[in-house]
C-alpha positions as CSV (number, residue, x, y, z in Angstrom):
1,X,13.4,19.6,54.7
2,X,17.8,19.6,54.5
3,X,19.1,16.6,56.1
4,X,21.5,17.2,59.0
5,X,24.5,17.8,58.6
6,X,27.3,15.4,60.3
7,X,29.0,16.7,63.6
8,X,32.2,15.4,65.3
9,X,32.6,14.9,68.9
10,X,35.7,16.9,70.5
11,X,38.7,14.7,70.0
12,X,37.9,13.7,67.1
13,X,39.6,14.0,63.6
14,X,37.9,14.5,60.5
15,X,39.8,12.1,58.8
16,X,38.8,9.3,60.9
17,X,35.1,10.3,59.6
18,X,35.6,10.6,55.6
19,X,36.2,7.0,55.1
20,X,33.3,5.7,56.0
21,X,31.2,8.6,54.9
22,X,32.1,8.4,51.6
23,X,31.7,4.4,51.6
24,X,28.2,5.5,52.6
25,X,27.7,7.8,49.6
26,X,29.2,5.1,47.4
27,X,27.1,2.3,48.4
28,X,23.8,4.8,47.9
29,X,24.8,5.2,44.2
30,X,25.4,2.1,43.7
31,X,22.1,1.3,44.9
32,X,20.2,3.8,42.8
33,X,22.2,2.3,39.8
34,X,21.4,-1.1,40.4
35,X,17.6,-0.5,41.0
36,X,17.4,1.6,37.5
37,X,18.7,-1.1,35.8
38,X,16.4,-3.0,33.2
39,X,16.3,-5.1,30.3
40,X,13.9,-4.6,27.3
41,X,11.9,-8.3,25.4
42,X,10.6,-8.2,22.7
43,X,8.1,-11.0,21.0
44,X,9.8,-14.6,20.7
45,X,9.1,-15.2,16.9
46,X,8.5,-13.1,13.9
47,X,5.4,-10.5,13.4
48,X,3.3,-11.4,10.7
49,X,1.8,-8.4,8.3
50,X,-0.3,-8.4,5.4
51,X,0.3,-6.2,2.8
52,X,-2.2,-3.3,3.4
53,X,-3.1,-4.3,6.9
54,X,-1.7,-3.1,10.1
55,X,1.5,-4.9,12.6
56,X,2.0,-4.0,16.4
57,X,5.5,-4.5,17.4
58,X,5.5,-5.2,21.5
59,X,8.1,-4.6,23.8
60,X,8.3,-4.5,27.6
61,X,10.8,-3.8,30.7
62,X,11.7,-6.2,33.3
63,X,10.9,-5.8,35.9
64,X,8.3,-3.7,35.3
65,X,8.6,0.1,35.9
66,X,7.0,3.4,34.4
67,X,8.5,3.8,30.9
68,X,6.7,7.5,31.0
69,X,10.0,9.7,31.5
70,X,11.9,7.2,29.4
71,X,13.2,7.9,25.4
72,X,11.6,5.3,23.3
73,X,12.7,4.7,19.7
74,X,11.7,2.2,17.0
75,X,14.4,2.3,14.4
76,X,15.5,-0.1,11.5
77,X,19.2,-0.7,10.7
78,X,20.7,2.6,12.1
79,X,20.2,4.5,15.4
80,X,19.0,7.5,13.2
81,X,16.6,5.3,10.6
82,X,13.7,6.4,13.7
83,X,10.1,4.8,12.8
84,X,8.9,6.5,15.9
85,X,10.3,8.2,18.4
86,X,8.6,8.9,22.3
87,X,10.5,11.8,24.3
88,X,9.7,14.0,27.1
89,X,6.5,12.9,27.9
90,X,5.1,12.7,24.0
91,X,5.6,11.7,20.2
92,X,8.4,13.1,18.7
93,X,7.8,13.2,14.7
94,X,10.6,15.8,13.8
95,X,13.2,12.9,12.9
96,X,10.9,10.2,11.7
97,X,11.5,8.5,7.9
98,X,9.4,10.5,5.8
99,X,7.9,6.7,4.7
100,X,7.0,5.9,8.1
101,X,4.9,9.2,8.7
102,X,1.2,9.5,9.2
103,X,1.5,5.5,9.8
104,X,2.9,5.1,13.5
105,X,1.2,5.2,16.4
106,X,2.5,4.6,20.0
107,X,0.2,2.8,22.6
108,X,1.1,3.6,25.7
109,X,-2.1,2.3,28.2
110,X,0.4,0.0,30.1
111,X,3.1,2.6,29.9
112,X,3.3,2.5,33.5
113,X,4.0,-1.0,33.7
114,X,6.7,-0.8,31.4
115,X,4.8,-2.4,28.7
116,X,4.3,-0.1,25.1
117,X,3.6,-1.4,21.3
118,X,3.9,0.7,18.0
119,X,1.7,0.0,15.4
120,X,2.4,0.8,12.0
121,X,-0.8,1.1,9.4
122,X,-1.1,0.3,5.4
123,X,1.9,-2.0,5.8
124,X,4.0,-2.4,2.8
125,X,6.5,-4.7,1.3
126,X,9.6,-2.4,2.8
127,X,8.3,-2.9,6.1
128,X,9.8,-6.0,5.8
129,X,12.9,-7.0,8.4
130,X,14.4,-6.4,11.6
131,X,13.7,-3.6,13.9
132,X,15.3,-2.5,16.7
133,X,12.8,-1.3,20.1
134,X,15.3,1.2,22.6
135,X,14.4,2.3,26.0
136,X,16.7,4.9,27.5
137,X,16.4,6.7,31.1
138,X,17.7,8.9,32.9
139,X,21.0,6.2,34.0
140,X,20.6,3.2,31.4
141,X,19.4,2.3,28.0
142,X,18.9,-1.3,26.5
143,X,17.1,-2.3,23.6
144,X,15.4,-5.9,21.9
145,X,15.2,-6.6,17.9
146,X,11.8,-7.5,16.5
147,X,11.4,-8.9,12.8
148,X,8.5,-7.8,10.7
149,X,7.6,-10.8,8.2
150,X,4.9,-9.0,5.6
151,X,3.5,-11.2,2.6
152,X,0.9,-10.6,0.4
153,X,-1.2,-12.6,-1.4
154,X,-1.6,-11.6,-5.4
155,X,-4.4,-11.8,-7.6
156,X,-6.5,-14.7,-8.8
157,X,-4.0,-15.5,-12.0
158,X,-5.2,-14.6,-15.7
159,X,-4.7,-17.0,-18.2
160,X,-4.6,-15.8,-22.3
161,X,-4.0,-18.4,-24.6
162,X,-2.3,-16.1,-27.1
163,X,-0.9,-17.7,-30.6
164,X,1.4,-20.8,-31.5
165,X,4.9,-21.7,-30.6
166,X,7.3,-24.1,-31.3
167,X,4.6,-26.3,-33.0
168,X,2.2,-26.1,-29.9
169,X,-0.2,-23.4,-28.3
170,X,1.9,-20.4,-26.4
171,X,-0.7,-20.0,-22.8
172,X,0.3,-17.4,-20.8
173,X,-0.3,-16.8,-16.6
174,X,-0.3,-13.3,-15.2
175,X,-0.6,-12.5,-11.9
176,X,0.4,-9.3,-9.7
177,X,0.2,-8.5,-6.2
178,X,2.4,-10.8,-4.4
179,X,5.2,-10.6,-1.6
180,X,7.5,-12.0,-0.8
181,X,8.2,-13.7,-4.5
182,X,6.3,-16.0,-5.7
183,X,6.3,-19.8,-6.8
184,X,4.6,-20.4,-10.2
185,X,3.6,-23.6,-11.3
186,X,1.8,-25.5,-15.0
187,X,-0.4,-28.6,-14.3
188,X,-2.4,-30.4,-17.1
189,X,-5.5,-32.4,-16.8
190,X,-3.9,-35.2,-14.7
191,X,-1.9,-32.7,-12.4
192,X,1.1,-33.7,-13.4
193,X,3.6,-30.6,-13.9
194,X,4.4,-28.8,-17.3
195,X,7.6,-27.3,-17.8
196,X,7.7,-23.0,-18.4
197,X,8.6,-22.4,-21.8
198,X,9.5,-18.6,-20.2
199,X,9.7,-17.3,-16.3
200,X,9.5,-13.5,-15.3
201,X,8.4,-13.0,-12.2
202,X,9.6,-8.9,-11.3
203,X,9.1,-6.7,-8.8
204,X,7.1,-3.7,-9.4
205,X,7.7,0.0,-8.0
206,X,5.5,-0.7,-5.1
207,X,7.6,-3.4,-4.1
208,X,5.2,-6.2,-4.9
209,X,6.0,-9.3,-7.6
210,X,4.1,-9.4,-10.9
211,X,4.6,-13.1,-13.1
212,X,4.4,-13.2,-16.5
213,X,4.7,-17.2,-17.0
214,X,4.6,-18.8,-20.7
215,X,4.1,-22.9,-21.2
216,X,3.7,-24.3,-24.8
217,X,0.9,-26.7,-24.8
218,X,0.1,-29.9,-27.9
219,X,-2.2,-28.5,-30.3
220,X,-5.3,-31.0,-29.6
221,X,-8.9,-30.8,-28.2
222,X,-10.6,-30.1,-25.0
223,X,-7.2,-29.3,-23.2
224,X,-7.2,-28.2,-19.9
225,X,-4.4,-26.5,-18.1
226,X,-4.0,-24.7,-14.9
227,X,-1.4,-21.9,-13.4
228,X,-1.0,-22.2,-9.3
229,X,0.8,-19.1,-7.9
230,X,1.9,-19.8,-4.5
231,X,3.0,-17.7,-1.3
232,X,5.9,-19.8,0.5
233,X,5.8,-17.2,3.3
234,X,1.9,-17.9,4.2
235,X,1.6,-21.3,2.3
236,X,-1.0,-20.4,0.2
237,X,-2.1,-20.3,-3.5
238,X,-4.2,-19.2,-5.8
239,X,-5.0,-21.0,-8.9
240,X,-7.0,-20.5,-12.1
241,X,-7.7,-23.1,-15.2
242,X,-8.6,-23.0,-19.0
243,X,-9.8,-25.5,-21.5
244,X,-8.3,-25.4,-25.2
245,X,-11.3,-26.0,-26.8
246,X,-9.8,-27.6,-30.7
247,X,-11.1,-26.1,-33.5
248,X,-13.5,-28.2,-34.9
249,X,-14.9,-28.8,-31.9
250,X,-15.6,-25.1,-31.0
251,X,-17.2,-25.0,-34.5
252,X,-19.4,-27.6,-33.1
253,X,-21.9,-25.2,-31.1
254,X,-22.5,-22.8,-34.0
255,X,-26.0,-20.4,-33.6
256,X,-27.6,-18.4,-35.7
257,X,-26.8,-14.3,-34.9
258,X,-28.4,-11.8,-36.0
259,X,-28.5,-8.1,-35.0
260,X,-31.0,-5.8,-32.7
261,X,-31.6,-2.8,-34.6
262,X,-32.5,-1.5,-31.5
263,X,-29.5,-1.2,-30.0
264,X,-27.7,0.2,-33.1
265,X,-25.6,3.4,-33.1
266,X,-27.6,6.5,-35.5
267,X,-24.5,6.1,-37.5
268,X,-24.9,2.3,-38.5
269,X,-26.9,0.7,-41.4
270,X,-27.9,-2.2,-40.7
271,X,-29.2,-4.8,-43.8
272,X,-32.9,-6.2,-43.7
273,X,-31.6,-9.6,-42.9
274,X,-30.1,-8.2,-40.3
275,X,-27.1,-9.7,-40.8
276,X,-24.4,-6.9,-42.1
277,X,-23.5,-3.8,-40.5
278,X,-21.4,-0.6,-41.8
279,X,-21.2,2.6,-40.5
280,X,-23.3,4.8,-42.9
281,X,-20.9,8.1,-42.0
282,X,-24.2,9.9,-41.6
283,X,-26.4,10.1,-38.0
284,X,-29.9,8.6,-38.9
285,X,-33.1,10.3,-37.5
286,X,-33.4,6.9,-35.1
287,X,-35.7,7.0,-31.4
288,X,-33.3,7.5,-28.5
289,X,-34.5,4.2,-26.3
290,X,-32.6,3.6,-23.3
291,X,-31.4,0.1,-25.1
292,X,-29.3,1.8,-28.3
293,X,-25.4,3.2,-28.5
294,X,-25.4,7.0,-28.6
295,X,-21.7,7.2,-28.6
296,X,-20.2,4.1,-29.4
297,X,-20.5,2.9,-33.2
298,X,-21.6,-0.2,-32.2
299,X,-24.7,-3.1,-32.2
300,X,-25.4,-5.7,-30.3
301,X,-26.7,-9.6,-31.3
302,X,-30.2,-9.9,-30.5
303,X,-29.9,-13.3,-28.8
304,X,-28.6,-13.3,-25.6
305,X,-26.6,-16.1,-23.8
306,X,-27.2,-16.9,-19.8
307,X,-25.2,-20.7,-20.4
308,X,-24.1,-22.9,-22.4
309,X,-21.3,-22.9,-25.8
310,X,-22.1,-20.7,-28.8
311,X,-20.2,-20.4,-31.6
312,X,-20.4,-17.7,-34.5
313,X,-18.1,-16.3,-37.2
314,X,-18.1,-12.6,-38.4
315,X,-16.2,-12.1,-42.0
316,X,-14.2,-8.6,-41.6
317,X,-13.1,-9.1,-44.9
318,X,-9.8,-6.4,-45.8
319,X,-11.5,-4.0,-43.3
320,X,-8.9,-1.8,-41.3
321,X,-11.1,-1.2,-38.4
322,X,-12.9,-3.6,-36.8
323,X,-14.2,-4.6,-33.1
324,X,-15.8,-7.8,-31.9
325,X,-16.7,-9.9,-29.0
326,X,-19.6,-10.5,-26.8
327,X,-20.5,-7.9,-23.8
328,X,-22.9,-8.1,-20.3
329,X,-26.6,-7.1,-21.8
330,X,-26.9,-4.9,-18.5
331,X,-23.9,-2.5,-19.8
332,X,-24.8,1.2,-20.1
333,X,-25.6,2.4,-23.7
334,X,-24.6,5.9,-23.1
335,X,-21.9,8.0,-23.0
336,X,-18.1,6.9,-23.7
337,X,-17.1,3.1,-22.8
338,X,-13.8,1.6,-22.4
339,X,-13.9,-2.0,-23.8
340,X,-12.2,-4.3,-20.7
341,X,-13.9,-7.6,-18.6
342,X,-13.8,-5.3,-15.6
343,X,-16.3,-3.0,-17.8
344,X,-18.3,-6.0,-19.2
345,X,-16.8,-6.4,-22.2
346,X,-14.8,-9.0,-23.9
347,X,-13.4,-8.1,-26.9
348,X,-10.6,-8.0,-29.7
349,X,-9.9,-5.7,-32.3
350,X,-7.9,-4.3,-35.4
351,X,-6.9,-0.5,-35.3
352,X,-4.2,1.1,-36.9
353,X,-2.8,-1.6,-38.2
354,X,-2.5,-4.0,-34.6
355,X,-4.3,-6.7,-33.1
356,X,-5.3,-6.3,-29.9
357,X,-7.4,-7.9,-26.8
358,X,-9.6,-6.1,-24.3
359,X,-7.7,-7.2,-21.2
360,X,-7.6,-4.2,-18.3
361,X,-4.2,-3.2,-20.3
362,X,-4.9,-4.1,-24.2
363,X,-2.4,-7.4,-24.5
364,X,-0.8,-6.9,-28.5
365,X,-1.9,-10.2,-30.3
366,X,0.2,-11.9,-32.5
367,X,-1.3,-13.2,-35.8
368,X,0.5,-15.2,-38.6
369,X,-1.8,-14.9,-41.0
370,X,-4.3,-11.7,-41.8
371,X,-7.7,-13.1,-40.8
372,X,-10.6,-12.4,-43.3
373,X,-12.9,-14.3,-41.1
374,X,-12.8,-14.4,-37.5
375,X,-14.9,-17.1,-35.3
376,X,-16.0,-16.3,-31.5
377,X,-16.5,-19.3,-28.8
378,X,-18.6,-18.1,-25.9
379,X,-18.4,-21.0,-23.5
380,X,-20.5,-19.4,-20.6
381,X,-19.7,-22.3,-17.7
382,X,-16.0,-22.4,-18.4
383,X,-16.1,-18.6,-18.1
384,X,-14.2,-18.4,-21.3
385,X,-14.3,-16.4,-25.0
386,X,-12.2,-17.5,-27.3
387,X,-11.3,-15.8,-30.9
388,X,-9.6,-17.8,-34.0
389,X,-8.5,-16.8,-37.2
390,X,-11.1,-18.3,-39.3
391,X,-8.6,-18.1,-42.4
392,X,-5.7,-20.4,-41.0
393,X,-7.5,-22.1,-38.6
394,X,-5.5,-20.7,-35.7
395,X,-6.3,-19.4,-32.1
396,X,-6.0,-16.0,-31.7
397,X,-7.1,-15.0,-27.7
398,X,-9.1,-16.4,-25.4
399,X,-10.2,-14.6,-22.2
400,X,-10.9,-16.5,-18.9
401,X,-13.0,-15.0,-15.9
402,X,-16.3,-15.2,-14.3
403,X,-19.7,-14.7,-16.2
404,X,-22.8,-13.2,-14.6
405,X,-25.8,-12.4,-16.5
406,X,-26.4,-12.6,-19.9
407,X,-24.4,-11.9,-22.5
408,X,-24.7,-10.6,-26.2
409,X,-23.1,-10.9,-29.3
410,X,-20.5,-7.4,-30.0
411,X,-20.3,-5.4,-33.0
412,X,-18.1,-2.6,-34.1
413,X,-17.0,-2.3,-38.1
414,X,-15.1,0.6,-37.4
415,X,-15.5,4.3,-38.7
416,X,-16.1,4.9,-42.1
417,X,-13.1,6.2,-43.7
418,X,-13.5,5.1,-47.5
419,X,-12.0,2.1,-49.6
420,X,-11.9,-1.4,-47.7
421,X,-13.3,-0.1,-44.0
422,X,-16.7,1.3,-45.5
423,X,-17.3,-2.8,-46.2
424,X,-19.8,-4.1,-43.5
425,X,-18.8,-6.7,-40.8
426,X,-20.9,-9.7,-42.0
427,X,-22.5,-12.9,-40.0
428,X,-21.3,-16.0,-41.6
429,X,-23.7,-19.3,-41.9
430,X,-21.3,-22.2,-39.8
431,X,-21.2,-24.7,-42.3
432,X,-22.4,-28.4,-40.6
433,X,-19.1,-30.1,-41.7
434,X,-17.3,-26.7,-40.9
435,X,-16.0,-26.3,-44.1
436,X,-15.9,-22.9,-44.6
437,X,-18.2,-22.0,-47.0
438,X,-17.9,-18.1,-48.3
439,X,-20.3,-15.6,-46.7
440,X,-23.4,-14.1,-48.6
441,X,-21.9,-11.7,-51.3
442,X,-21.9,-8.0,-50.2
């Protein structure tokens, strides 16, 4: 229904009326102005996010009132950077970040009450900072900044003890995974702090820090050194340890190895001591059991190891191919196998013309001296396999990790391509003195 229009009494003027008419109108606007008026709050201290997980940013009016017809934006450092945008009654998506889409999502159950959140999912490393939460009506917009903290917390570090320098034993930590960057610190047996002989701790193209940490450690026995990575965002670490076992004493726990004809490729001849293996670059007219290699040229030890330190050397001779190490007994016999710890496998080899460990990405080895002989140091409890260079007496690899099972001697002598790689890899007697007394004659 129209309101009634004003009349005027006879004798009247209408400019005695205007005035306060138009205070009236005035004092009405002013009204609806001051009652549309709001501010927006936001959370009092920072949002924490893990990397991968999920953050809801908050924000509400005072005093409360339906945010329903409102514009709503989430943006970063510019009005136009939108995260998410909420406009006439729905989720706008037309002007969001491309990096932001299919992760937003407004929740609006107290939307009424002036109260919203956005939640962003899989939160990454740029989802780090400030953001700014604007409410605009029909009469007034205000806004509130949030700050996003995300961290993430890296891998369990990796430690390879990986040649010598500078008179000493070069150890390197890697670790990846980590935001913001991390703190990386050496400790020896009495925690006490060792100084980095090299630092690189760089950010990779997801955004998250990798280390690559080198310390140079004395050259004695039964070592022990640690590598603590540590998140000063969520003050937390994660450390791993290794024990430098000397040579001599590694030579210590030597066993007697021998090889399962069983699980021998068709291709390998193995002797009747069972003690050299070549391959015979012709596929023998062998039984197919479930236990033997039908792609990989290789044989396993016939002893297996649940615990304990064993120690064993292999002569490769001038061979040009060669693979060694120790494996899980449960790893499958068939079909194609890539030779990492994730896979079961722990091993180093020579092929064309490089040295090179098993790690998830093969780490190049560094060797001083051609080895003719090369020892392997299962210690099971430590979680550790070590390789030296039998000929110089020097440390070539050791992997660290977490054993589970039993384990079994590796062999590989490469593919038979004539001269020095048709030789057969050959199980060396440990001498008791460890004197290194020549293998059996081929």
């Amino acid at each position: 229904m129209m309101g009634k229009v004003p009349s005027f009494s006879p004798g009247s003027t209408v400019s005695s009326a205007l005035p306060g008419y138009v205070a009236f109108c005035l004092a009405l606007q002013v009204h609806r102005l001051a009652s549309a008026q709001f501010t927006v709050t936001g959370p009092d201290s920072p949002i924490a996010a893990s990397v991968g997980g999920e953050a809801v940013l908050p924000c509400h009016l005072s005093p409360r009132m339906s945010a329903e017809n409102m514009d709503l934006r989430w943006f970063r450092s510019q009005f136009s950077a939108v995260v998410h945008l909420y406009s006439g009654g729905q989720d706008q998506y037309r002007q969001q970040m491309p990096e932001y889409q299919g992760r937003t999502e407004l929740l609006k159950d107290n939307i009424t009450n002036g109260s919203v959140s956005l939640r962003i999912r899989d939160i990454r490393p740029s989802d780090d900072g400030q953001y700014k939460c604007f409410f605009q009506s029909s009469v007034s917009y205000e806004d509130a900044i949030l700050e996003v903290q995300v961290a993430g917390l890296g891998s369990a570090p990796v430690i390879s003890v990986e040649g010598h320098q500078d008179g000493g034993i070069r150890v390197i930590c890697r670790s990846a995974g980590w935001y913001p960057k991390p703190e990386v610190l050496w400790r020896d047996l009495q925690d006490q702090n060792l100084p980095s002989a090299s630092k690189k701790i760089s950010q990779e193209a997801n955004g998250l820090f990798q280390t690559v940490v080198t310390t140079v450690i004395r050259e004695e026995s039964n070592q022990k050194v640690s590598c603590c990575v540590r998140n000063p965002r969520l003050n937390q670490e994660k450390e791993s340890a290794i024990s430098i076992a000397g040579w001599r004493s590694a030579q210590l726990y030597a066993v007697d190895v021998t090889l399962d004809p069983d699980t021998a490729h068709p291709n390998l001849v193995l002797s009747e001591d069972r003690k050299r293996v070549r391959d015979g670059d012709k596929r023998q007219d062998l039984p197919d059991n479930p236990e033997r290699f039908d792609y990989c040229y290789c044989v396993l030890g016939a002893e297996g190891f649940a615990g304990g330190r064993h120690y064993w050397e292999v002569e490769v001779g001038d061979k040009t191919d060669w693979y060694l190490g120790v494996c899980r007994e449960s790893v499958s016999r068939k079909g194609k196998v890539t030779a990492t710890p994730g896979n079961g496998y722990w091993v180093v080899w020579l092929w064309d013309g490089g040295y090179e460990a098993g790690t998830s990405s093969p780490t190049s080895l560094l060797v001083s001296a051609r080895p003719s002989r090369v020892g392997i140091f299962l210690d099971y409890e430590a979680g550790e396999v070590s390789f030296y260079n039998v000929t110089d007496r020097s440390h070539l690899f050791t992997f660290t990790g977490t054993f589970s099972g039993k384990l079994r001697p590796y062999f590989h002598p490469g593919y038979n391509a004539g001269g020095t790689n048709a030789a057969p890899l050959i199980i060396c007697p440990v001498p008791a003195q460890a004197r290194g007394n020549l293998c059996p004659s081929q």
